[in-house]
C-alpha positions as a printed Julia matrix, in Angstrom:
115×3 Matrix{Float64}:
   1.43  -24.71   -2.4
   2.66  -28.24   -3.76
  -0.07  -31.11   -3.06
   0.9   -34.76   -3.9
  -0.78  -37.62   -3.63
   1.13  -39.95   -2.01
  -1.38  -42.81   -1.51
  -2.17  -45.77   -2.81
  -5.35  -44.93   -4.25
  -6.46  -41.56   -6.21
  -8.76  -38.97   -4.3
 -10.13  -35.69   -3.86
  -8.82  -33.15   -1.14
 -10.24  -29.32    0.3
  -7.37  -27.38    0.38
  -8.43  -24.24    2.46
  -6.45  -20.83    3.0
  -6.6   -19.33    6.41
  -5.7   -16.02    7.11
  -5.61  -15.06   11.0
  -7.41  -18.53   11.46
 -10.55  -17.73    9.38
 -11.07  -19.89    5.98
 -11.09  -17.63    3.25
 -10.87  -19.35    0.61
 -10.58  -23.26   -0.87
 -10.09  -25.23   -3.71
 -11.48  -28.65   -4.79
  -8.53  -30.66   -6.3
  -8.56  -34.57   -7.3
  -5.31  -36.26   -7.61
  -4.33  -39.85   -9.0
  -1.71  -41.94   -7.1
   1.99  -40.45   -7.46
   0.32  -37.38   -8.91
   1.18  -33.63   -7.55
  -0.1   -30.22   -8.37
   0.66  -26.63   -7.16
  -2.4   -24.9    -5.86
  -2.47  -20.91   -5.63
  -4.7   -18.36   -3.89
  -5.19  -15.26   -4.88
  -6.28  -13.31   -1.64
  -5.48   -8.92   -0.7
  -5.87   -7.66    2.74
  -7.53   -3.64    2.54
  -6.65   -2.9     6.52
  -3.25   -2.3     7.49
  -1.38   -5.22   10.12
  -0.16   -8.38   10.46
  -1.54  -11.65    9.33
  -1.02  -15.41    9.3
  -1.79  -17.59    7.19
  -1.73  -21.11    6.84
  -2.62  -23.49    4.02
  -2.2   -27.41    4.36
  -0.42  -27.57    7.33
   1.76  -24.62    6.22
   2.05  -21.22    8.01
   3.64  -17.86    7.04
   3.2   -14.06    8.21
   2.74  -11.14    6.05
   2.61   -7.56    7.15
  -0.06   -4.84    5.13
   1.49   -1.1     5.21
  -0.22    1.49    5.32
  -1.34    3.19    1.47
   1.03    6.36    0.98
  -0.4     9.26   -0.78
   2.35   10.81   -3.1
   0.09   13.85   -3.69
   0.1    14.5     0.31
   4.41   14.53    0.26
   4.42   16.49   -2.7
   2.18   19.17   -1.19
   3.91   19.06    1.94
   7.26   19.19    0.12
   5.98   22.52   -1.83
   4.88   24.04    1.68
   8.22   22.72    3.26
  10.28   24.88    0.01
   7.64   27.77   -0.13
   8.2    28.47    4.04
  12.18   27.6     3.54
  12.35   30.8     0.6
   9.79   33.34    2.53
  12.36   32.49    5.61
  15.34   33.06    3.3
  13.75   35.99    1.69
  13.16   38.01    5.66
  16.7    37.06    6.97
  19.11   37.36    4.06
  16.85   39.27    1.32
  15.81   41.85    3.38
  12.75   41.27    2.88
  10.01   43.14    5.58
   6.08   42.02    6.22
   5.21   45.2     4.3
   7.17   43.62    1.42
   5.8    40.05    1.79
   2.33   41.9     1.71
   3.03   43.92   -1.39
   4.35   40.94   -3.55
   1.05   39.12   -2.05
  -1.33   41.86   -3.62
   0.76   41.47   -6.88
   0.24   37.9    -7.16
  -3.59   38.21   -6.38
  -4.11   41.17   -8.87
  -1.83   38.79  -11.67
  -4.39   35.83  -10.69
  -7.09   38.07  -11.34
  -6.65   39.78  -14.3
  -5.68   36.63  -16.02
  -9.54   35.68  -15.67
């Protein structure tokens, strides 16, 4: 935010930050006449939603998303591929449960002897 002090005489001024009309924040700044400064905030939200805020007679709205986990879509993406290839494997690879089963006990006994 821009302050300037447009008076006739130099002065102090509380510049507060709201954010959904609770101060959260403010800054002491002194300013001769004709003189102007930019004054900055440096404020983070945690909960997801909208929020206003307003500084100096200024308002604005900014919108906090959700936190995405990248190891949750690439788990779900190797579940997604693993179910896509057993389905593959039953309908075109001919494939039966008694297969699926063996190639299960293969894997385990691999796991295990690799211990």
């Amino acid at each position: 935010m821009n302050a300037e002090n447009t008076g006739n005489a130099a002065g102090e001024y509380n510049v507060e930050l709201f954010v959904n009309e609770s101060s959260v924040d403010s800054q002491q700044i002194s300013l001769d006449v004709g003189e102007s400064t930019t004054v900055t905030f440096d404020h983070s939200e945690e909960t997801p939603g909208t929020y206003t805020v307003k500084v100096g007679g200024q308002e604005a709205t900014y919108t906090v998303k959700e936190k995405s986990s990248m190891l949750l879509y690439g788990l779900l993406s190797i579940i997604v591929l693993l179910v896509g290839m057993i389905a593959y494997m039953f309908t075109k690879g001919g494939w039966t449960v008694a297969t699926l089963q063996a190639k299960v006990d293969e894997l385990i006994k691999s796991v295990n002897s690799k211990r």
